[in-house]
C-alpha positions in Angstrom: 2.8 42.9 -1.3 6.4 43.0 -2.7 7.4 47.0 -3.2 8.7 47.4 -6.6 11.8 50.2 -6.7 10.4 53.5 -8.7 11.7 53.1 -12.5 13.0 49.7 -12.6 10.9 48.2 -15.5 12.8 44.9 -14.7 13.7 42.5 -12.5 17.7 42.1 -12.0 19.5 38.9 -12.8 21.4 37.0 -10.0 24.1 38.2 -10.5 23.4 41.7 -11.7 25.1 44.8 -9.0 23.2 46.5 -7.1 21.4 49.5 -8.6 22.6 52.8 -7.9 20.8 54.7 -4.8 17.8 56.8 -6.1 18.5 59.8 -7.5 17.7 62.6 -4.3 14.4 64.0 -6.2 12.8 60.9 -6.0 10.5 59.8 -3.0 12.0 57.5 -0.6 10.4 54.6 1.3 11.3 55.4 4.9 12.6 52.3 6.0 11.7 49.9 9.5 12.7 47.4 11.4 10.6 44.4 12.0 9.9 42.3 15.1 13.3 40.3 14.7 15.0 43.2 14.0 14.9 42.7 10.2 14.9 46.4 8.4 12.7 46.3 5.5 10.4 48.3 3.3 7.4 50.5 4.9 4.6 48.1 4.7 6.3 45.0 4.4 4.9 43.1 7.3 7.0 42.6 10.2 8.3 39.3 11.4 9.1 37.5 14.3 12.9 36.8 13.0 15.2 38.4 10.8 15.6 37.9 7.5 17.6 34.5 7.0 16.2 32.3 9.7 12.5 33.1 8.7 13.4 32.2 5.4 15.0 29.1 6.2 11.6 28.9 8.4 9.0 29.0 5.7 12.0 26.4 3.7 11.3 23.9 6.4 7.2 24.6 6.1 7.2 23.5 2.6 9.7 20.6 3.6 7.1 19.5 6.0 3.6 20.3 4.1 5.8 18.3 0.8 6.1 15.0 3.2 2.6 15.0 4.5 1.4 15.6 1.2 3.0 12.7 -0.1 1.7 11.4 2.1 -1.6 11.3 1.7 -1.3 10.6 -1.7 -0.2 7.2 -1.0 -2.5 6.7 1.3 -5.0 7.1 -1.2 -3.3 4.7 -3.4 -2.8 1.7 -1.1 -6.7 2.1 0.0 -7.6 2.4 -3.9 -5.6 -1.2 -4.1 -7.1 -2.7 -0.7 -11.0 -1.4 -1.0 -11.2 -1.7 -4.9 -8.9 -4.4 -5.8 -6.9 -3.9 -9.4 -4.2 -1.5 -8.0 -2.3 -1.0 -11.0 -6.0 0.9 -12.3 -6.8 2.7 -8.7 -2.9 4.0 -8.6 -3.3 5.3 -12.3 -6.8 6.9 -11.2 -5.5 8.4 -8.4 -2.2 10.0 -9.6 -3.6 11.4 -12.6 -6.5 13.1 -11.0 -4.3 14.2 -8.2 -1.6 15.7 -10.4 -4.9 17.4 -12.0 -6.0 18.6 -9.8 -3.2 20.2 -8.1 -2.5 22.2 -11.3 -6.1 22.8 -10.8 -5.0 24.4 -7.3 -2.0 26.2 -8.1 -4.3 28.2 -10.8 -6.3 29.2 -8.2 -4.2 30.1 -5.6 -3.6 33.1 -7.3 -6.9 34.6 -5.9 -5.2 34.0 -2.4 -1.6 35.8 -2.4 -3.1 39.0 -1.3 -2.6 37.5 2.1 -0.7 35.0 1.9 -0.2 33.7 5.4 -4.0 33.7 6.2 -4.7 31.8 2.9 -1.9 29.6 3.3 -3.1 28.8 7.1 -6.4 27.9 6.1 -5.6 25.9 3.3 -3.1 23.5 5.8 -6.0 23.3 7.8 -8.4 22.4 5.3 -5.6 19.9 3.9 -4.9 18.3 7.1 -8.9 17.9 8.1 -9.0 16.2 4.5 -6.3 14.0 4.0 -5.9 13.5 7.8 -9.7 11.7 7.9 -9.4 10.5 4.3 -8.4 6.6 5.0 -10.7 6.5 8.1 -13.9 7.8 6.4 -13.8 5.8 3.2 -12.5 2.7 5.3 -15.8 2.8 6.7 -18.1 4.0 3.8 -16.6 0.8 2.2 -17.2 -1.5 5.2 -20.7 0.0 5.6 -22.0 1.0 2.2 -20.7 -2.0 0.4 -21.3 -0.2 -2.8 -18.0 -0.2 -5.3 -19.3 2.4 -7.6 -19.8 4.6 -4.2 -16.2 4.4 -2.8 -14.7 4.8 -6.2 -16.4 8.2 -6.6 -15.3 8.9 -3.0 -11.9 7.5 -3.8 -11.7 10.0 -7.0 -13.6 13.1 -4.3 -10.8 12.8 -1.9 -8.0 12.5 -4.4 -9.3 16.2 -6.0 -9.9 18.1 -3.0 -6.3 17.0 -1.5 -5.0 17.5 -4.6 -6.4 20.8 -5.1 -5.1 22.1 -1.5 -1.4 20.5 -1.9 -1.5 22.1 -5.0 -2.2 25.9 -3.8 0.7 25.5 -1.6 3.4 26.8 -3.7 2.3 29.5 -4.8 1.7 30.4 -1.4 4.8 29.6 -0.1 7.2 31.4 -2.8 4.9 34.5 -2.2 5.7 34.6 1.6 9.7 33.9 0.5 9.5 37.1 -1.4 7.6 39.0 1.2 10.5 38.2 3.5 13.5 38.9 1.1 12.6 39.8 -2.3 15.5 37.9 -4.7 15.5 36.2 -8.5 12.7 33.9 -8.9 14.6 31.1 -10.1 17.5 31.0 -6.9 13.4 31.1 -5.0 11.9 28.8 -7.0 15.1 26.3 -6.9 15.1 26.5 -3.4 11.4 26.4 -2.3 11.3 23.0 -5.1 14.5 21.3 -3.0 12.7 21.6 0.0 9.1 20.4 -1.7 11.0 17.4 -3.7 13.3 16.5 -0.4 10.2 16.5 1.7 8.3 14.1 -0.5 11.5 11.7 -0.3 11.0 11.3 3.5 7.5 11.3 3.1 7.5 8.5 0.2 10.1 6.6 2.6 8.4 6.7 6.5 4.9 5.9 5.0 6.3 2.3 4.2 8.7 2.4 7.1 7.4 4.0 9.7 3.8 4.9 9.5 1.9 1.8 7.8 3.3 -0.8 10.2 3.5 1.4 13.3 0.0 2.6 13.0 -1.7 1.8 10.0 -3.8 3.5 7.3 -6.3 5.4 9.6 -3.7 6.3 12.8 -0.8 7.8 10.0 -3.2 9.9 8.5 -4.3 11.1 11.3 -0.9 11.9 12.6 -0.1 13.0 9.5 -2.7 15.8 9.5 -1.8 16.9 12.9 1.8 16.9 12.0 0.4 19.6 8.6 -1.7 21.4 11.1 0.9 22.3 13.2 3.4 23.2 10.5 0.7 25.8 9.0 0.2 27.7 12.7 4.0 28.0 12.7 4.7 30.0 10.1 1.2 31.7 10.2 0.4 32.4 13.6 4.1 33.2 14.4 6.2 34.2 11.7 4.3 35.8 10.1 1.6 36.7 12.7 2.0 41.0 11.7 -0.1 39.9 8.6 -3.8 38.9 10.1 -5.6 41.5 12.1 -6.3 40.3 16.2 -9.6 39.2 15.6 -8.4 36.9 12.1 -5.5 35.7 14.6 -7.7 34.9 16.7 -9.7 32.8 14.8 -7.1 30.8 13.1 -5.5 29.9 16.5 -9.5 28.7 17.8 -9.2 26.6 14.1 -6.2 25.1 14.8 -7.2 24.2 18.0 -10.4 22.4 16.5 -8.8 21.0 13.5 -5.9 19.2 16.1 -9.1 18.7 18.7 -11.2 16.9 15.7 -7.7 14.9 14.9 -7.2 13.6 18.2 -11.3 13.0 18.5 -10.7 10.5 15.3 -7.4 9.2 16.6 -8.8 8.2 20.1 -11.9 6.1 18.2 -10.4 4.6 15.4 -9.8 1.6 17.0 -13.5 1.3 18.4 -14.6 2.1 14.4 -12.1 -0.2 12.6 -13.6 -3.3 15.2 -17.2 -2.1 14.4 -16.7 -2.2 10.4 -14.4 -5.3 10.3 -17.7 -6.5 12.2 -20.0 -5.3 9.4 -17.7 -6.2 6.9 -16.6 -9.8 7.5 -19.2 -10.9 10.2 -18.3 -13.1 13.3 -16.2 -12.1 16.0 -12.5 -10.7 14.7 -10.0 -12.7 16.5 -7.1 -10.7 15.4 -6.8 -8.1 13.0 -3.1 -6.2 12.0 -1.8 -3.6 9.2 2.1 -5.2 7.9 3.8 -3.1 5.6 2.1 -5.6 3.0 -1.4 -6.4 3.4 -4.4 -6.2 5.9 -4.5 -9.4 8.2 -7.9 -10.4 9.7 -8.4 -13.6 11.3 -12.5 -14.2 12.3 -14.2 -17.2 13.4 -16.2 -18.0 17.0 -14.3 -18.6 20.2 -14.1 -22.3 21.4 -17.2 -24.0 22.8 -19.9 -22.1 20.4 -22.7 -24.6 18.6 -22.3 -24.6 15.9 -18.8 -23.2 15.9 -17.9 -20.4 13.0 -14.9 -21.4 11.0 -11.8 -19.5 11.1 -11.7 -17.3 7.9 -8.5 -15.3 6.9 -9.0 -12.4 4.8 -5.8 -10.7 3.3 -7.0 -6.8 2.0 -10.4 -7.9 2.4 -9.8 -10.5 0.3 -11.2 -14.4 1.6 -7.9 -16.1 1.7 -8.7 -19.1 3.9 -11.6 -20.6 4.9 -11.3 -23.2 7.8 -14.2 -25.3 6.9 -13.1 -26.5 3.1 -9.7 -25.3 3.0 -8.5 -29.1 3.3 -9.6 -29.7 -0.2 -7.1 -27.0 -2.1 -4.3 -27.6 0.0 -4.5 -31.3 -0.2 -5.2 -30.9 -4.1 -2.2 -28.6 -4.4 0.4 -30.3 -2.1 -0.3 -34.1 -2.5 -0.2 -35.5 -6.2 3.4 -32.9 -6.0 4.8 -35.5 -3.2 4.3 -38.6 -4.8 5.9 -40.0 -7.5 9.7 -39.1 -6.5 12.5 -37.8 -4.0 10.9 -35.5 -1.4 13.7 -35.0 0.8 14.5 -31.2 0.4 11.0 -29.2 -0.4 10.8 -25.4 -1.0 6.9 -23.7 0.2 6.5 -20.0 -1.2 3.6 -18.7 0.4 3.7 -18.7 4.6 0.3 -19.0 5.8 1.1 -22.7 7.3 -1.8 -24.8 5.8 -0.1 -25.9 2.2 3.2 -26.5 4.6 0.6 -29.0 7.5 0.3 -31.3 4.3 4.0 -31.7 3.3 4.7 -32.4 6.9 2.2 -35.4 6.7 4.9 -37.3 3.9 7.2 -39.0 6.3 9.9 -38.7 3.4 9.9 -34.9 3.7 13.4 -34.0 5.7 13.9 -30.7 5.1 10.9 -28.0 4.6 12.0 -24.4 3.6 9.1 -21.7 3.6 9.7 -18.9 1.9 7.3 -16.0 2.9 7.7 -11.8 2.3 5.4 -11.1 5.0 6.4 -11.7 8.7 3.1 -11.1 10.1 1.4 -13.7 8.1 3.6 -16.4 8.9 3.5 -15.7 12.5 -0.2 -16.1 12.5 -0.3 -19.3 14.2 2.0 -18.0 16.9 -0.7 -15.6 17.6 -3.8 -17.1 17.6 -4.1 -21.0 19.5 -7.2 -21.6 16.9 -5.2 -21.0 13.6 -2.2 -22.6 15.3 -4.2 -25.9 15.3 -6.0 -25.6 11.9 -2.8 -25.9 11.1 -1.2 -28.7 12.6 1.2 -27.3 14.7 3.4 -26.9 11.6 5.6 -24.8 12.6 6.9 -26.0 15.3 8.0 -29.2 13.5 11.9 -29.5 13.4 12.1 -30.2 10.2 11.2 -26.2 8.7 12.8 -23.5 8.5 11.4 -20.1 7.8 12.7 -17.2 5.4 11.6 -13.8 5.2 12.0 -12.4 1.8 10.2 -12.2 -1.7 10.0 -15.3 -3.3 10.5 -14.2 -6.5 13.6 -12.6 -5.7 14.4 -15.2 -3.0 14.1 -17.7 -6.1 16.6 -15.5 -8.7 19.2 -15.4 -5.7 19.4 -18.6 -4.1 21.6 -21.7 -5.1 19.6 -24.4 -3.3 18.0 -27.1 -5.4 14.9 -28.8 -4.5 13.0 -32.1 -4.4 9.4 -30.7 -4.7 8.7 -26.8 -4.9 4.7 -25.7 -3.7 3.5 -22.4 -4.8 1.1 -21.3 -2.5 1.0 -17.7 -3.7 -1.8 -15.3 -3.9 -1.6 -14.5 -7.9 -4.4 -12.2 -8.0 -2.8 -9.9 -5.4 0.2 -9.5 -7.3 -1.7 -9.0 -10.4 0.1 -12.3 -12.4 2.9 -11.9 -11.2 3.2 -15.5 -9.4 2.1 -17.1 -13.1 4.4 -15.9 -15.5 7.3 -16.9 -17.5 9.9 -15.2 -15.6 8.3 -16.8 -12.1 8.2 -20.3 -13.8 11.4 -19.7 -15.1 13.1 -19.1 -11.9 11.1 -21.8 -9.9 12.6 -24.2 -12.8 15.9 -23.4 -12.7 15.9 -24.5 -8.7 14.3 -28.0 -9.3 16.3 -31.1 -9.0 16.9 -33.4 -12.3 13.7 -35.1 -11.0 11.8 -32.5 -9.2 7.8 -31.5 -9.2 6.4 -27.6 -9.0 3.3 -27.5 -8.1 1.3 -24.3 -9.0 -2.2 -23.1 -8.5 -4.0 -22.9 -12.2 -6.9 -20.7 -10.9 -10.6 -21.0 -12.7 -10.5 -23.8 -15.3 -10.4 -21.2 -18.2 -7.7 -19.0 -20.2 -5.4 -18.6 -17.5 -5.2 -22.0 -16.7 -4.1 -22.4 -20.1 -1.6 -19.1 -20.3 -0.1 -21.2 -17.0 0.2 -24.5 -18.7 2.2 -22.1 -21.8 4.5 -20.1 -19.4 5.6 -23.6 -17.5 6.4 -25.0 -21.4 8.3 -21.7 -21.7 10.2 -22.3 -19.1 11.3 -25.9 -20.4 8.8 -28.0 -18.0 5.9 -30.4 -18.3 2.8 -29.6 -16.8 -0.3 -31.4 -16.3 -3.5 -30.0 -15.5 -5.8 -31.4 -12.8 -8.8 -30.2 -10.4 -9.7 -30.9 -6.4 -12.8 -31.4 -5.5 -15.5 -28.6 -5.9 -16.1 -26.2 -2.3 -19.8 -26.8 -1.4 -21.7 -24.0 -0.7 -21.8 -23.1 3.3 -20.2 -20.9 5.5 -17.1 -20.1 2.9 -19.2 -19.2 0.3 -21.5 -20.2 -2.3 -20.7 -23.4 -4.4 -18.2 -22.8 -7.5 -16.0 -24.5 -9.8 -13.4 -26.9 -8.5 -10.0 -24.8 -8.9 -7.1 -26.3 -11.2 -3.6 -26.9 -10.4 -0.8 -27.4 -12.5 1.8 -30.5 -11.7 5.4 -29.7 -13.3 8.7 -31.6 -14.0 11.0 -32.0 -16.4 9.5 -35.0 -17.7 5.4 -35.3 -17.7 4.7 -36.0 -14.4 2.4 -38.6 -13.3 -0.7 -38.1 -10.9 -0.5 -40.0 -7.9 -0.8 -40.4 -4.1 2.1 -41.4 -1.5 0.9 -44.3 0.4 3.2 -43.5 2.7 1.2 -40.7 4.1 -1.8 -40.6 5.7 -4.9 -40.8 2.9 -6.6 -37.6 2.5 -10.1 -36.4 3.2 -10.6 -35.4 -0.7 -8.3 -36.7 -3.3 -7.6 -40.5 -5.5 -5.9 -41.1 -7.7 -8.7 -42.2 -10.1 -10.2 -39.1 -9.3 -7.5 -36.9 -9.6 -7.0 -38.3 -12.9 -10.4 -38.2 -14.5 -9.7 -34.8 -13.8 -7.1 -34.3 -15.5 -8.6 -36.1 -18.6 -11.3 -33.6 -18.9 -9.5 -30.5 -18.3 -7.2 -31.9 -21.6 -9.8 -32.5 -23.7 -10.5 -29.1 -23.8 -7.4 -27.7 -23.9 -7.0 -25.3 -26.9 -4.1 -25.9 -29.4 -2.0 -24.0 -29.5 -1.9 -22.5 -25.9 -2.9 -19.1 -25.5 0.7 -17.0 -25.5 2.5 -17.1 -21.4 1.9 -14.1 -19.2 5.0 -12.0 -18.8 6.0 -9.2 -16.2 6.3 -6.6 -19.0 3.3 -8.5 -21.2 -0.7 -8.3 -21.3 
C-alpha cells in the first residue's frame, strides 16, 4: 500500500515544493533499494526496474489490455450484427451493457487493490479466457442451438462479464503506478487514460485492418486473448513479481500457461469447428467459405456428378443470398424489362456477385458494363469456385466489363460518368435501407442519361415497396412497379410471394422485352404487365413518406 508521510493531512498539488525533511523527533522509514535499484519506502514492494521504466512498463500494460479490449468489444458487435441480424439494435445492446457493466467492474475492483498485481493478473486471465473464446463459442451455440432468444442472452452474458473485467482494470493499474512512484492523481490519471484511449485507437483500427480479414472472428479473438494474457504475466509475474508469495507465483505462472495452452487448443480446432457448424447450419457440403472485412462468404452446394445434384446456395452473414436453382427468375425480372425500351450501350451494375451482370451480357446492344462492388471477395467468387463461375455465365471474363472496387453509394456521389441503364443489385436489408432511400435514388438519378432506366429491387409487395416508389418521385423519376414470377417451394425454400421491382426513368417507363436477346426462362411482356396492373391498383394515395438516411 502507498505510505502516507506522518502529519501531512493532504495531498500536494503538482506543482507544490517539496515538504521540508521531518522534524528529527519524528520516526523515520528506513529506506531500501529494490530489485532495479529503485530506493523506496520500507514495505513498498520491490521491483525488477527502477522507477521510470517500470512505470513506463505498466503505461504500455494498459496500452495493450486498452487494444484488446476494444477489441473484443467489437467483436461482440459484428457477431451481434451477423448471428442476430438488425445491427443497429445488437450494437446499441451491446455498448450499453458493456459500458454498464464496466462501471459495474471498476466499483468492484476496489475489493482487489490490496494486491494489486495478483488481482490484476487474474483478472487478464480471466479476460482473455472470455473474450478470447467469446466469438468461437457463441458462433457455434448459434449454428447448433438455432435458438435466437438463446444467443441473444448469450450475446448480452458475454458482453457483461468482458465488460465487468475490462472494467476493473483501471483501477488496478493506477494503484500499481502509485505503488511504483507515488505522484498527483490527475498527472496519473492523465497518463494511465492516454495510454487506455491510444490503445483503443489501434485496437478499433487492426480489428478492421488486420485481424477480421487476416483471420476472422474466431482466430483474432483468440490471438487477441493470448496477446492480453501475455501482457498480464509481464507486469505481474515480472515487474512486479516481489508482491505474490512463491507458491501464488507459482500458481499464476501454471495459469498462464493454461490459459495460453487452452488458447492455442481453440486456435488449432477452429477450423475443424467452423466446417462442422457451417455443416449444421447451412447443410450440404461448403464449397468455399471466407471472412472479408465486410461479410461472411459461404458458397454450398454438391460436387459435380451427384443425383440429384444440390444447388449452389450463397449465403452472405448467414443470410440466403443466392439460390442456384430459381435465382434465374429475380435476376431476369430485375435486369430485363430495364434493357429494353432504349440506348443500352453504357450500363452501370452495383452489387458484384456476377448473376444480375450474366443477364445484361445476354443484350447484344450492351458495349460497356461497369460493376461497381465494395467487396473484393464477393466479386471474385467465380474466380474461385469453377461451379459458381458457370452459374454465372462466365461473366466476367467477357471484354466488355470492367470491375470497381468501392462503395456504391459513394462511388455514385463521386463519379461523372453517365449511363444508359443502371441495375441495383444491392442487398437493402443488410445495410438496413440504406440502398432504398432518397439520397441513394437521388444519386443513382443524377448519373442517368436523358433517356436512361434504374432498375431497383422493391422487396415484399407491401409498404416498402411503396416508400421505394416515393423516394424514386423524390428524386424527380418515374417508377413503375412490377413482380417476377413467384420461387416455388424446393431446395431454396418454401414458396412465397413473387418479389417486386421498381423500373425508373425520367419519363414513365414502359414494360417490355428486347427481342434482340435471347427470350428468358420466366418473364413476357403480357405477364410482366398484368403485374404491374395489380400491384397499381393497390397502391395507396398518397405514398407512404421516402426512407431517408437520417429518417424512420
Amino acid at each position: 500500500m502507498i505510505n502516507h508521510p506522518v502529519g501531512r493531512s493532504a495531498q500536494p498539488g503538482p506543482d507544490a515544493p517539496a515538504p521540508p525533511p521531518a522534524a528529527e523527533s519524528r520516526p523515520t522509514a528506513t529506506r531500501t533499494a529494490g530489485l532495479g535499484g529503485a530506493i523506496r519506502a520500507a514495505g513498498a514492494i520491490p521491483l525488477a526496474l527502477p522507477a521510470r521504466p517500470a512505470r513506463i512498463l505498466v503505461l504500455l500494460a494498459a496500452f495493450v489490455c486498452a487494444a484488446c479490449g476494444l477489441v473484443y468489444e467489437l467483436e461482440l458487435v459484428a457477431l451481434g450484427g451477423y448471428l442476430l441480424g438488425d445491427s443497429v439494435t445488437q450494437t446499441s445492446v451491446v455498448l450499453s451493457v458493456m459500458v454498464f457493466a464496466m462501471g459495474i467492474g471498476s466499483l468492484l475492483a476496489k475489493g482487489l487493490t490490496r494486491r494489486p498485481a495478483t488481482s490484476f493478473a487474474l483478472v487478464e486471465y480471466a479476460l482473455s479466457l472470455t473474450g478470447g473464446l467469446s466469438a468461437l463459442a457463441l458462433y457455434c451455440g448459434w449454428a447448433w442451438l438455432r435458438q435466437p432468444h438463446a444467443t441473444l442472452v448469450a450475446l448480452v452474458a458475454a458482453t457483461v462479464l468482458i465488460g465487468l473485467l475490462i472494467g476493473a482494470e483501471i483501477p488496478l493499474l493506477m494503484t500499481l503506478i502509485q505503488r511504483i512512484r507515488r505522484e498527483h492523481a490527475g498527472r496519473a490519471v492523465a497518463d494511465l487514460f492516454a495510454a487506455d484511449y491510444v490503445g483503443a485507437l489501434i485496437g478499433g483500427l487492426a480489428f478492421p485492418f488486420v485481424l477480421l480479414p487476416a483471420l476472422g472472428q474466431a482466430a483474432g479473438a483468440l490471438v487477441t486473448g493470448a496477446v492480453n494474457a501475455v501482457a498480464g504475466a509481464v507486469v505481474v509475474l515480472w515487474l512486479f513479481r516481489a508482491e505474490p508469495t512463491r507458491r501464488a507465483r507459482l500458481l499464476l505462472w501454471t495459469g498462464c500457461g493454461l490459459v495460453l495452452a487452452v488458447l492455442g487448443l481453440a486456435a488449432a480446432c477452429t477450423g475443424a469447428i467452423e466446417r462442422a457448424a457451417r455443416h449444421a447450419l447451412y447443410g450440404g457440403p461448403i464449397r468455399y467459405a471466407a471472412q472479408s472485412r465486410y461479410q461472411e462468404i459461404v458458397l454450398t452446394g454438391g460436387p459435380a456428378g451427384v443425383l440429384p445434384p444440390d444447388p449452389l446456395k450463397l449465403f452472405l452473414d448467414g443470410r440466403l443470398a443466392v439460390c442456384g436453382a430459381d435465382e434465374y427468375r429475380e435476376h431476369e425480372a430485375l435486369v430485363r424489362p430495364a434493357l429494353a425500351g432504349g440506348p443500352s450501350d453504357r450500363v452501370l451494375v452495383l452489387g458484384g456477385d456476377g448473376l444480375a451482370l450474366r443477364e445484361v451480357l445476354r443484350h447484344p446492344a450492351v458495349r460497356s458494363v461497369l460493376v461497381v462492388e465494395r467487396d473484393p471477395a464477393l466479386s471474385a467468387l467465380a474466380r474461385r469456385d469453377d461451379a459458381y463461375d458457370a452459374l454465372t455465365e462466365h461473366a466476367w471474363d467477357d471484354p466488355r466489363v470492367r470491375l470497381v472496387t468501392a462503395e456504391p453509394m459513394g462511388w455514385l456521389r463521386e463519379t461523372p460518368d453517365q449511363f444508359d441503364v443502371i441495375v441495383s443489385d444491392l442487398d437493402d436489408e443488410a445495410a438496413h435501407g440504406k440502398y432504398r432511400s432518397r439520397e441513394f435514388y437521388g444519386l443513382a438519378a443524377r448519373r442517368l442519361a436523358t433517356d436512361g432506366r434504374l432498375a431497383v429491387r422493391g422487396g415484399a409487395p407491401d409498404g416498402v415497396l411503396w416508400s421505394s416508389e416515393a423516394g424514386l418521385a423524390a428524386a424527380g423519376l418515374d417508377a413503375v412497379p412490377y413482380q417476377g414470377v413467384a420461387p416455388a417451394a424446393d431446395d431454396c425454400g418454401p414458396a412465397g410471394p413473387a418479389p417486386a421491382f421498381l423500373l425508373a426513368a425520367h419519363d414513365a417507363p414502359a414494360l417490355a422485352l428486347d427481342p434482340a436477346a435471347p427470350a428468358p426462362r420466366s418473364l413476357t411482356v403480357d405477364g410482366l404487365r398484368g403485374t404491374a396492373a395489380r400491384l397499381s391498383a393497390h397502391r395507396p394515395s398518397p405514398l407512404p413518406p421516402p426512407h431517408s438516411l437520417i429518417g424512420p
